[in-house]
NUPA-856116 format. One record per residue (C-alpha): residue number from 0; x, y negated, z negated. Coordinates in steps of 0.5 Angstrom, whole numbers. Layout:
BEGIN
i:NUM, xx:X, yy:Y, zz:Z
...
//
This chain:
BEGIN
i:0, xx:-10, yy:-53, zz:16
i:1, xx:-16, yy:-48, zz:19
i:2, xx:-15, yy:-39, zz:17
i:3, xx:-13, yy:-38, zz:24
i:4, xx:-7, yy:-44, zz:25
i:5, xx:0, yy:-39, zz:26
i:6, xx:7, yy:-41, zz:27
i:7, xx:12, yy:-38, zz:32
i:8, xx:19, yy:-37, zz:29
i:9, xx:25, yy:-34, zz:33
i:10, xx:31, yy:-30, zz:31
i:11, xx:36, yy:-26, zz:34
i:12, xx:33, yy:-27, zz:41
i:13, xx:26, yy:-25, zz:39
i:14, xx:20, yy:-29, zz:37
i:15, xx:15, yy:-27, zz:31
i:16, xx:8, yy:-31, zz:30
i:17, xx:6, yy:-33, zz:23
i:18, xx:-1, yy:-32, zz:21
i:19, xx:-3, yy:-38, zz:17
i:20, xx:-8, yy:-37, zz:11
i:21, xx:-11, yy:-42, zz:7
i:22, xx:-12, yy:-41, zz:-1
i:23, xx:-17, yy:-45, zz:-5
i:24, xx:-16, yy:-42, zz:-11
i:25, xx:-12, yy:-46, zz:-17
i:26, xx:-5, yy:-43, zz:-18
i:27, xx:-4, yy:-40, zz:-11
i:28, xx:4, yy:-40, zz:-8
i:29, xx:6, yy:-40, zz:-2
i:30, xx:8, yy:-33, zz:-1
i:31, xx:10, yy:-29, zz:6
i:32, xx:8, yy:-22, zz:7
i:33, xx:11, yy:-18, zz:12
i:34, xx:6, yy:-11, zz:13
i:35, xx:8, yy:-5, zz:15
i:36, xx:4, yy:-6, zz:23
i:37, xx:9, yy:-11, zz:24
i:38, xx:4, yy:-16, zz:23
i:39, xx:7, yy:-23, zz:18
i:40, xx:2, yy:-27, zz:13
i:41, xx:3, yy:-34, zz:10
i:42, xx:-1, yy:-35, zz:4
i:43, xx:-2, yy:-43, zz:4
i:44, xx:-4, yy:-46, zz:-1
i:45, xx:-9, yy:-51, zz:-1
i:46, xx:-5, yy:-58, zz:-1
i:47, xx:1, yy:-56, zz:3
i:48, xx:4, yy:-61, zz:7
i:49, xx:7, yy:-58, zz:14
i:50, xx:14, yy:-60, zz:12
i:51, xx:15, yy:-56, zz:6
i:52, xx:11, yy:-50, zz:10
i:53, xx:16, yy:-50, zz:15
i:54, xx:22, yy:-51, zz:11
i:55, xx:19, yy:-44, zz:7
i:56, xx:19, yy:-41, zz:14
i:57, xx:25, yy:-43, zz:16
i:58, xx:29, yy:-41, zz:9
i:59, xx:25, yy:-34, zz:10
i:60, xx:26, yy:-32, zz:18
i:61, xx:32, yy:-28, zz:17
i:62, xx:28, yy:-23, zz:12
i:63, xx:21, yy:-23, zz:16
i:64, xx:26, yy:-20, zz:21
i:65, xx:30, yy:-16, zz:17
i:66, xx:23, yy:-13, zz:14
i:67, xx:20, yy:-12, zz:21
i:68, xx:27, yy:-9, zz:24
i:69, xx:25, yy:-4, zz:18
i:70, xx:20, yy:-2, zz:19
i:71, xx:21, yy:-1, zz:26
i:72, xx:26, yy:4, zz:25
i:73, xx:22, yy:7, zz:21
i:74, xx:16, yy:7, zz:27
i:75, xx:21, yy:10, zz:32
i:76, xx:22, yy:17, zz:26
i:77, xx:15, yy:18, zz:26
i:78, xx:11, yy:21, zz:31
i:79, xx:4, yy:22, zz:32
i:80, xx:1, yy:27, zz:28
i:81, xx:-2, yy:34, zz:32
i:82, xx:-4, yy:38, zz:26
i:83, xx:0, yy:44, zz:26
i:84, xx:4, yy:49, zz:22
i:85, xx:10, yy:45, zz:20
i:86, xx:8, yy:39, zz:20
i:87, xx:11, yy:34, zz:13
i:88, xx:7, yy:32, zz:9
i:89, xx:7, yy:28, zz:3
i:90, xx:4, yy:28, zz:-4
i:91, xx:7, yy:24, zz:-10
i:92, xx:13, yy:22, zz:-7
i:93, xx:15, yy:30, zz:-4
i:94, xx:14, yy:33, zz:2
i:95, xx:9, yy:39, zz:3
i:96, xx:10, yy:43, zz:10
i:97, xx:3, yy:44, zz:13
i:98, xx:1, yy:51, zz:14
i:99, xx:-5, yy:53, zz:18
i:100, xx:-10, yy:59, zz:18
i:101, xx:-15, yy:61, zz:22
i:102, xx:-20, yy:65, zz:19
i:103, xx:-27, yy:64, zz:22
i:104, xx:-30, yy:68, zz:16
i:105, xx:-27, yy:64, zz:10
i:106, xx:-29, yy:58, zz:7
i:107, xx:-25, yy:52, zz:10
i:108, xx:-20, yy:50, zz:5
i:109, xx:-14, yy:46, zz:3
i:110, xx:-9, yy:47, zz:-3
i:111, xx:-2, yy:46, zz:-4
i:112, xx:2, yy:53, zz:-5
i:113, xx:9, yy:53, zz:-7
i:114, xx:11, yy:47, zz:-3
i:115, xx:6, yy:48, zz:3
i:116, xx:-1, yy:45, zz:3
i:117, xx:-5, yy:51, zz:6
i:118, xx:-12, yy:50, zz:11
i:119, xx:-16, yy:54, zz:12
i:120, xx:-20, yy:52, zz:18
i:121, xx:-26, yy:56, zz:22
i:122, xx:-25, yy:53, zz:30
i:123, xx:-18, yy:52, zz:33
i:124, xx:-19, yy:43, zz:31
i:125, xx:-14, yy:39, zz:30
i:126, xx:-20, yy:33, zz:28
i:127, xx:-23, yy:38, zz:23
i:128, xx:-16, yy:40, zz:20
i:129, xx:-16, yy:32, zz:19
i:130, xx:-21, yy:31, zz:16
i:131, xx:-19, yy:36, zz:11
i:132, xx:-13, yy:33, zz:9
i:133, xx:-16, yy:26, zz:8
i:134, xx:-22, yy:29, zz:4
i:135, xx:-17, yy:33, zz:0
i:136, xx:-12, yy:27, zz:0
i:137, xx:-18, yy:23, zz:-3
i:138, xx:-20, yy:28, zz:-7
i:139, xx:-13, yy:28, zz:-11
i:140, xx:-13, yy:21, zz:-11
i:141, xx:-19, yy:20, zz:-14
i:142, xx:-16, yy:25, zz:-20
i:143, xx:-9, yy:22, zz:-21
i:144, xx:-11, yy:16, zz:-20
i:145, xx:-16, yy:16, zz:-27
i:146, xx:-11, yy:19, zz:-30
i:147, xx:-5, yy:15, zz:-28
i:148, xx:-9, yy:7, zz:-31
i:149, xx:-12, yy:12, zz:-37
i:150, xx:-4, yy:13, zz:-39
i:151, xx:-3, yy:6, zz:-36
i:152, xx:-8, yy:2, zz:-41
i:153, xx:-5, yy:3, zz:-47
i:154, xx:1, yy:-2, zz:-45
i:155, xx:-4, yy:-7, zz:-43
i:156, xx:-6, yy:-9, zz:-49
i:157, xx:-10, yy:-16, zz:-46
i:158, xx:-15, yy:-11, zz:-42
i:159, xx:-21, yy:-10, zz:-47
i:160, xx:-25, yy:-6, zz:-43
i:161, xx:-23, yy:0, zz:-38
i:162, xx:-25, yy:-3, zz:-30
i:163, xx:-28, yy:0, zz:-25
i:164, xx:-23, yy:3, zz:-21
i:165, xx:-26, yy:5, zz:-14
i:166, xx:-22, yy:8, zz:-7
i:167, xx:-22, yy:5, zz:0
i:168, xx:-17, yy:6, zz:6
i:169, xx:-14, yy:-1, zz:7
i:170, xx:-8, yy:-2, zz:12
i:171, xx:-5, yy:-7, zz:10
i:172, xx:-6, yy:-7, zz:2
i:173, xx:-5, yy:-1, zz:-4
i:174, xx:-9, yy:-4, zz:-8
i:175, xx:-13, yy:-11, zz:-11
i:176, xx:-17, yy:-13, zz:-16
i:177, xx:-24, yy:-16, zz:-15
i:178, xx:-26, yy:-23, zz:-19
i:179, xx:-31, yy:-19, zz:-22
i:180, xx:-25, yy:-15, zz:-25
i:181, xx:-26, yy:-9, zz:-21
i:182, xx:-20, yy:-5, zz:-19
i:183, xx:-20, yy:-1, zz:-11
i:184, xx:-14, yy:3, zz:-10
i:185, xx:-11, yy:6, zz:-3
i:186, xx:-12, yy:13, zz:-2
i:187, xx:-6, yy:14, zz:2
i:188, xx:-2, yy:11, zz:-4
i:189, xx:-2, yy:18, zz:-7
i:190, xx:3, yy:20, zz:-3
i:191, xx:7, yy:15, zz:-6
i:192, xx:12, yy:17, zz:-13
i:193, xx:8, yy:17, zz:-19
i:194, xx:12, yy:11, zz:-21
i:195, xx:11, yy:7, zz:-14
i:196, xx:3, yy:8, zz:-16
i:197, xx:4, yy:6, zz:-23
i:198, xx:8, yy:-1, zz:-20
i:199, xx:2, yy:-1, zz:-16
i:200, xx:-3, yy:0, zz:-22
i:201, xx:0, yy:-4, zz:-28
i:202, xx:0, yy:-11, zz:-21
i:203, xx:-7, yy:-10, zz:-20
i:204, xx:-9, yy:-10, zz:-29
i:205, xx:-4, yy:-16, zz:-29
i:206, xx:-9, yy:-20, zz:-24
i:207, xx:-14, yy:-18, zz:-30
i:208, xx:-10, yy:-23, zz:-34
i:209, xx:-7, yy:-27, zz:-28
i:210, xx:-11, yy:-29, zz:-23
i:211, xx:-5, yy:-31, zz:-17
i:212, xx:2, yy:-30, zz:-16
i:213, xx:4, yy:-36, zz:-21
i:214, xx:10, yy:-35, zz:-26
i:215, xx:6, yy:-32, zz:-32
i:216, xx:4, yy:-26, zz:-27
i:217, xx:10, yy:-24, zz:-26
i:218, xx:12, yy:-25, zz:-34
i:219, xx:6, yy:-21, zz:-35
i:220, xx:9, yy:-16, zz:-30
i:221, xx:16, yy:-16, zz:-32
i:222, xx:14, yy:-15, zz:-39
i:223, xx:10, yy:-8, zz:-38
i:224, xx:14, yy:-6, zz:-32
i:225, xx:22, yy:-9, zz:-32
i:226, xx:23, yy:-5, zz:-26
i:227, xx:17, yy:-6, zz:-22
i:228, xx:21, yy:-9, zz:-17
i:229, xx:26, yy:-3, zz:-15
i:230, xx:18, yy:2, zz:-15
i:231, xx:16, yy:-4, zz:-10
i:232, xx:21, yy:-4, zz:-6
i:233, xx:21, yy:4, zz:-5
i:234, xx:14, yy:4, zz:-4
i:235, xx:16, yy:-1, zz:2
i:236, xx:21, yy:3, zz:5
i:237, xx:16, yy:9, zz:5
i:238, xx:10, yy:5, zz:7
i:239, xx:10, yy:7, zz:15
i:240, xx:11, yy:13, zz:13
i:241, xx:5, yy:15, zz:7
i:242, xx:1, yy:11, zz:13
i:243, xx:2, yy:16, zz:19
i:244, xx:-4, yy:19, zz:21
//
C-alpha cells in the first residue's frame, strides 16, 4: 500500500473517500479518523491485508457518516468572521462577545473585560483586528497551557523530566508528541473547556510512555483520566466551531 492509496465508501446516497496512510511504526492499529474539514484518514498498519482493511471500513461507514453529517451541521452555524463589535468568541470553553474601539491615539490592545474581549485598534482593519486576536490567543495559550501540564505531572508518575512544550497552529490535530518527547499543542485549543485541555494534554503525556494507540495506551489514559472519552468527545463536537476563523 503506498501513502497516497484511498478507498470510496458510499452511505445514504453520498460517497466518502478514504485516505490511506501507511504506518511502520511496532504496535500501530488501524484507526480511522474523521476531522473537523470533512476530510477522513485510515491509519493502516504495516502488514494489513485488503481484507481486514475493507472489513474495518465497512463495519465503520455509518459512523464516518454520522461524524461528517456533524460536523457539517456545525459548518452550516457558523459564519465567516468580520471582525466586528458582537462578534462571539470563545476562551476556555465560554463565549466572549467582541467589542471594538477605535482609538487612533492609544496603544493597540486586547483584554477580556466583564465577559467582553475589548480591542483596541488605531485604523479601521479587520486584518489587524485578526491579527491581535490570534496573538492574544497565543499568548494566553502559552500561559494556560504551562500551567495546565505542571498541574498535570504530578498524576503521571512514569514521566521523569517536565517536556518541552511548544505551540503550533495544526487543523487537523490538537496536540502530538514528537519521538524526541516534545509535546506541541494547537493554540486554538485554548478555546476549549479546561478539562477538554487537560484530555488533551494528559493523551500526549501518555505517548511518553506509549508510543501508539495499543491497548496499554488506553490503560494508561484510563488510569489518570477515567472519563477522557466524554472531554474528547466534547471537544469534538465544538471542533468546527473553536476552529472558525
Amino acid at each position: 500500500m503506498s501513502e497516497t492509496d484511498k478507498r470510496l465508501l458510499t452511505y445514504g446516497g453520498e460517497q466518502i473517500t478514504v485516505e490511506l496512510v501507511a504506518r511502520t511504526r511496532p504496535g500501530t492499529t488501524l484507526r480511522i479518523k474523521v476531522h473537523p474539514d470533512l476530510t477522513v484518514q485510515a491509519v493502516v498498519p504495516e502488514g494489513t491485508s485488503d481484507a481486514d482493511l475493507d472489513k474495518a471500513l465497512q463495519q465503520r461507514t455509518r459512523w464516518i457518516w454520522q461524524k461528517r453529517r456533524d460536523f457539517k451541521a456545525v459548518q452550516e452555524h457558523a459564519t465567516l468572521r468580520d471582525y466586528v463589535s458582537g462578534e462571539s468568541y470563545c476562551y476556555l470553553g465560554r463565549r466572549h462577545l467582541l467589542k471594538v474601539h477605535h482609538q487612533p491615539d492609544a496603544p493597540e490592545t486586547v483584554r477580556m473585560l466583564r465577559g467582553r474581549l475589548e480591542v483596541s485598534i488605531q485604523e479601521r482593519s479587520a486584518l489587524r483586528i485578526q491579527k491581535l486576536l490570534e496573538l492574544w490567543y497565543f499568548t494566553r495559550a502559552q500561559n494556560v497551557f504551562r500551567h495546565r501540564l505542571s498541574a498535570l505531572l504530578p498524576t503521571t508518575l512514569w514521566v521523569r523530566t517536565p517536556p518541552a512544550l511548544k505551540l503550533q497552529v495544526m487543523q487537523t490535530q490538537w496536540g502530538n508528541c514528537s519521538p524526541g518527547g516534545t509535546i506541541t499543542l494547537n493554540p486554538h485549543l485554548v478555546k476549549a473547556p479546561r478539562d477538554c485541555i487537560d484530555y488533551v494534554i494528559l493523551h500526549e503525556l501518555c505517548h511518553l510512555e506509549e508510543h501508539n494507540h495499543g491497548p496499554a495506551f488506553w490503560s494508561l489514559l484510563e488510569r489518570v483520566m477515567p472519563d477522557w472519552g466524554r472531554h474528547k468527545a466534547r471537544l469534538d463536537d465544538m471542533a468546527e466551531l473553536i476552529l472558525q476563523k
